[in-house]
N, C-alpha and C positions, 0 to 999 in steps of 0.2 A: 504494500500500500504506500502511494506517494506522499509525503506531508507539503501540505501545499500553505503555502502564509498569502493571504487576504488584505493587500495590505491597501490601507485608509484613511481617510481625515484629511491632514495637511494644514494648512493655513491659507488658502486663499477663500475668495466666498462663496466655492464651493463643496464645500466643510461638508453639510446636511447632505448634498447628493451622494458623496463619496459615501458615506456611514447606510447612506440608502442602497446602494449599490453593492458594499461588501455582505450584505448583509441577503442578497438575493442571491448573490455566487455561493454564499454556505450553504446558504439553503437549495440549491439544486446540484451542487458538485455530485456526483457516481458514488456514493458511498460504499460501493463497492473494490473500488481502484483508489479514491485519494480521500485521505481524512486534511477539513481544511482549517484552519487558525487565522484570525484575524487580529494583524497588526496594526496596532494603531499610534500614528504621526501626529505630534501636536507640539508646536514650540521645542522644537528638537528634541522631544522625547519620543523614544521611541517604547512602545509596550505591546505584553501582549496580557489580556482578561483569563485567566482559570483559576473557574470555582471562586467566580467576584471576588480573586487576589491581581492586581495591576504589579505585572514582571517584567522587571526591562531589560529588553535586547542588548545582546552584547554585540556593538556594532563592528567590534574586531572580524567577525565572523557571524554574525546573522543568525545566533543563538539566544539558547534560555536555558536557566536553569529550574527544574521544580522538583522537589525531592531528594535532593543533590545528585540529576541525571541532568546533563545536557542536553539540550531537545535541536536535533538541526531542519532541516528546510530542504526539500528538492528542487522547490520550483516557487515562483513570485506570481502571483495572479496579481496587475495591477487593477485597482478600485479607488485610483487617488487622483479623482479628477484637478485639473489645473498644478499649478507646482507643485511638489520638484520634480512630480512622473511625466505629464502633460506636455513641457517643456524640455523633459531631457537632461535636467539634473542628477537625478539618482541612477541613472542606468548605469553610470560606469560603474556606482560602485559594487552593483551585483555583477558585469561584466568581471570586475577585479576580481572577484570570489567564484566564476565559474557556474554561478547561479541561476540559472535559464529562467525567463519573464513571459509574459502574456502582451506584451506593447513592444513598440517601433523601438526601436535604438536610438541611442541619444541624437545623434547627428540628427535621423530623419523626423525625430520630434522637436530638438528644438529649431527645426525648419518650417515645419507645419503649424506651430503655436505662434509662430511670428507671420500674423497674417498679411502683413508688408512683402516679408521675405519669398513667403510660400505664392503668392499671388505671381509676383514677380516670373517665378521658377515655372509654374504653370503655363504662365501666358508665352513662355520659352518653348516649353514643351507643345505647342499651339491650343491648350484647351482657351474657352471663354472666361474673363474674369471682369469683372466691373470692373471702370477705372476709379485709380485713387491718388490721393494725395497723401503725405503723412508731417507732422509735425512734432519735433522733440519738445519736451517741457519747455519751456519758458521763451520760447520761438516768438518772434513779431509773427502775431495773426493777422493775416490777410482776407479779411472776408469778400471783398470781392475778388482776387484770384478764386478765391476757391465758389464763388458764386458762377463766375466765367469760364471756370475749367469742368465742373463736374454737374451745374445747375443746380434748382431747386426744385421739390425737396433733396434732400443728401443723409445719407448718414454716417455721424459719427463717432469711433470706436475706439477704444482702448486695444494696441494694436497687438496686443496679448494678454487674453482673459476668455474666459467661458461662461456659458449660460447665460449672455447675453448681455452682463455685468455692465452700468457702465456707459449703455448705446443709447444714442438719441438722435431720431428722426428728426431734422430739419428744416423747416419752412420758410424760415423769415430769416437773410442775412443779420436782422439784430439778433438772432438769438445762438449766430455760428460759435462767438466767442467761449459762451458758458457753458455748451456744449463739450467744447473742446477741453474747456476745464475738469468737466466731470466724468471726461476718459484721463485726463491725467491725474485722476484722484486714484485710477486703478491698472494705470501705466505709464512708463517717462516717455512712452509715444504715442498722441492719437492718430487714426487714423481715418482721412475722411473718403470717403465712397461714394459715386456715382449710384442713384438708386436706380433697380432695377425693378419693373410694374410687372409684374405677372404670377404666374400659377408656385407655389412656393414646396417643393420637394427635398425629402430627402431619404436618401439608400443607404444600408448597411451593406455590407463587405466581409466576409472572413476567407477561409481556404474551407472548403467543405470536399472532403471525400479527393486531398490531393489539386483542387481544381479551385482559383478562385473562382468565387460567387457572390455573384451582387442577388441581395434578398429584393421584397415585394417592396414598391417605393410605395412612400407613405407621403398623401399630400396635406398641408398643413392649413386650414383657415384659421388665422388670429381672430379673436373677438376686439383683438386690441388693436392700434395704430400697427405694429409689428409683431410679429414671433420673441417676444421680450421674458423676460423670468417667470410674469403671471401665467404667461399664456403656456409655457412650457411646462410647468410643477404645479401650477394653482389652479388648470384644468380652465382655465378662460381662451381654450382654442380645440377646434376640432383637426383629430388627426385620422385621415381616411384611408386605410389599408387593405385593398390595393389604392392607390389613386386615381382617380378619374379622368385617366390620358387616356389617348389612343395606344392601342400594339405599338404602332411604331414609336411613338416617344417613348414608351415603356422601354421599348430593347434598346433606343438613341441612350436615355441615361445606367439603364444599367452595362449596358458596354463603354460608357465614359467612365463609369464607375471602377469599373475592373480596370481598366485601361487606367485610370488613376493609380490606384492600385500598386500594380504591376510598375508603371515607370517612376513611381514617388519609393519603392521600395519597404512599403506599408506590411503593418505586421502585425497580427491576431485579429480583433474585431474591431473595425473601422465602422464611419460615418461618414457620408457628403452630402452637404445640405447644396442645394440648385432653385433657380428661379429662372423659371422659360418665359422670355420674352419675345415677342415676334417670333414664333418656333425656333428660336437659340437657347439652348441648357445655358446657362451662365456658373461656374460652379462660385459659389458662395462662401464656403468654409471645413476645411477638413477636419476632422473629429479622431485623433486618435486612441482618446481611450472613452469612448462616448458614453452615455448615463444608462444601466440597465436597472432603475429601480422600477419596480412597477407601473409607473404611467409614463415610463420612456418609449423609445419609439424603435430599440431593437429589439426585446420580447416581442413589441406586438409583429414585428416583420418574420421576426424567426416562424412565430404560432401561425401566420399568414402562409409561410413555407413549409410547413408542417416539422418543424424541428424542435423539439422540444427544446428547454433553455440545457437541461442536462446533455442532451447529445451538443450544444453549441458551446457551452465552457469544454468538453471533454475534446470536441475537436480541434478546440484552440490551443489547450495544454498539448495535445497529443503534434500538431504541428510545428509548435513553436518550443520544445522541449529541450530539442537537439539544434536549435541552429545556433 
């Protein structure tokens, strides 16, 4: 039997998904192949809960002790939305220790997390990307460049964070400034975006059976101005699985999906969120360790593809084990 560590929390503000998230991977791990433990990251501590005693990790080596036995680790499932897994901090130093993970590798997460960076790399590789502008902390804000370069409305973002932290739709060049401030309350860069009018999807991704596989895309109506925190966790948006495309757009973004995939060098259970405009997919933002807590939107794709959550954690460890 594998011992597998659940690891979770962190400190960004998606604290509460992450604790949501670890707590659904224990709950459906093969308890027949891997018994799972959940670690929990908080203000550089690391622990882990048995029999409501808090044991801390010995980060020399990715242990515990209980009962004077060292307890070790096979493998990392990560469940730590936004830093230090989301961005690519912590992978080395299970890489260091030979520790096999469930997420992208450092390099290709902290590429992805930087939506400046990652857009950049996309639009190279020729996928669709709104255009953007970006601006460091304390930068002379130009509201009308950025009025004449991207239009209005725009939105803008903290150009590394999740869950939508942060983001504010646009309207009125008075109101670009304060905008802008309230992505740098949750990064030293915002980032401002071209908005994109249309149908708002998005597809998960893992390797299924050897072969990547883009799941049933899931289309998104905000009740809100956008797809923002309420409307993601607080149930103030409908998410329709399968989506209400045609076959062919269906197959156009799940083969952009894969095709992301494959050339971004993505690894275990991914996300890509898209907005089809004028029949262009535009890809939006890449997810690589996306939220599986109950009212997220890869259980519902997986149960739409008839995969249980148990066969989709076990084919993630099983593929990502050895690399």
């Amino acid at each position: 039997m594998k011992e597998i560590a659940i690891l979770t929390g962190g400190d960004s503000a998606e604290y509460e998904i992450s604790i949501q998230t670890s707590e659904v991977v224990l709950n459906n791990l093969k308890s027949n192949k891997y018994k799972g433990t959940i670690i929990h990251l908080k203000d550089n501590k690391w622990t882990v809960n048995i029999d409501e005693k808090r044991i801390k990790i010995n980060k020399n080596d990715f242990s515990y002790c209980i009962n004077s036995e060292i307890k070790y680790f096979d493998y990392v499932f990560m469940a730590l939305h936004g830093p230090p897994a989301e961005n690519g901090l912590i992978q080395p130093y299970f890489d260091n220790l030979n520790l096999p993970y469930s997420s992208c590798n450092a390099e290709v997460s902290a590429l992805t997390f930087n939506k400046s960076e990652c857009n950049k790399q996309l639009l190279k590789m020729r996928f669709n990307c709104a255009k953007s502008l970006h601006l460091q902390k304390g930068e002379n804000i130009d509201s009308e460049l950025i009025k004449n370069t991207l239009g209005l409305p725009c939105f803008i973002k903290p150009n590394q964070a999740g869950s939508s932290f942060g983001i504010t739709k646009v309207y009125k060049i008075d109101d670009i400034p304060q905008a802008i401030h309230t992505a740098w309350k949750h990064d030293e860069i915002a980032l401002i975006e071209q908005f994109i009018d249309g149908t708002e999807l998005s597809c998960g991704v893992s390797i299924q059976n050897n072969k990547i596989t883009a799941f049933p895309i899931t289309e998104i109506i905000s009740e809100n101005d956008f797809f923002d925190y309420n409307a993601k966790y607080n149930g103030l948006s409908q998410e329709i699985t399968p989506a209400r495309i045609s076959k062919k757009q269906t197959k156009q973004i799940q083969d952009i999906t894969e095709e992301v995939y494959e050339k971004m060098n993505l690894r275990g259970i991914c996300r890509i969120d898209f907005i089809i405009m004028n029949e262009i997919p535009y890809i939006i933002e890449i997810n690589t360790i996306p939220g599986l807590s109950e009212e997220s939107i890869i259980p519902k794709q997986a149960k739409e593809a008839g995969i249980t959550l148990s066969e989709l954690f076990d084919n993630c460890i099983e593929t990502t084990l050895n690399k």
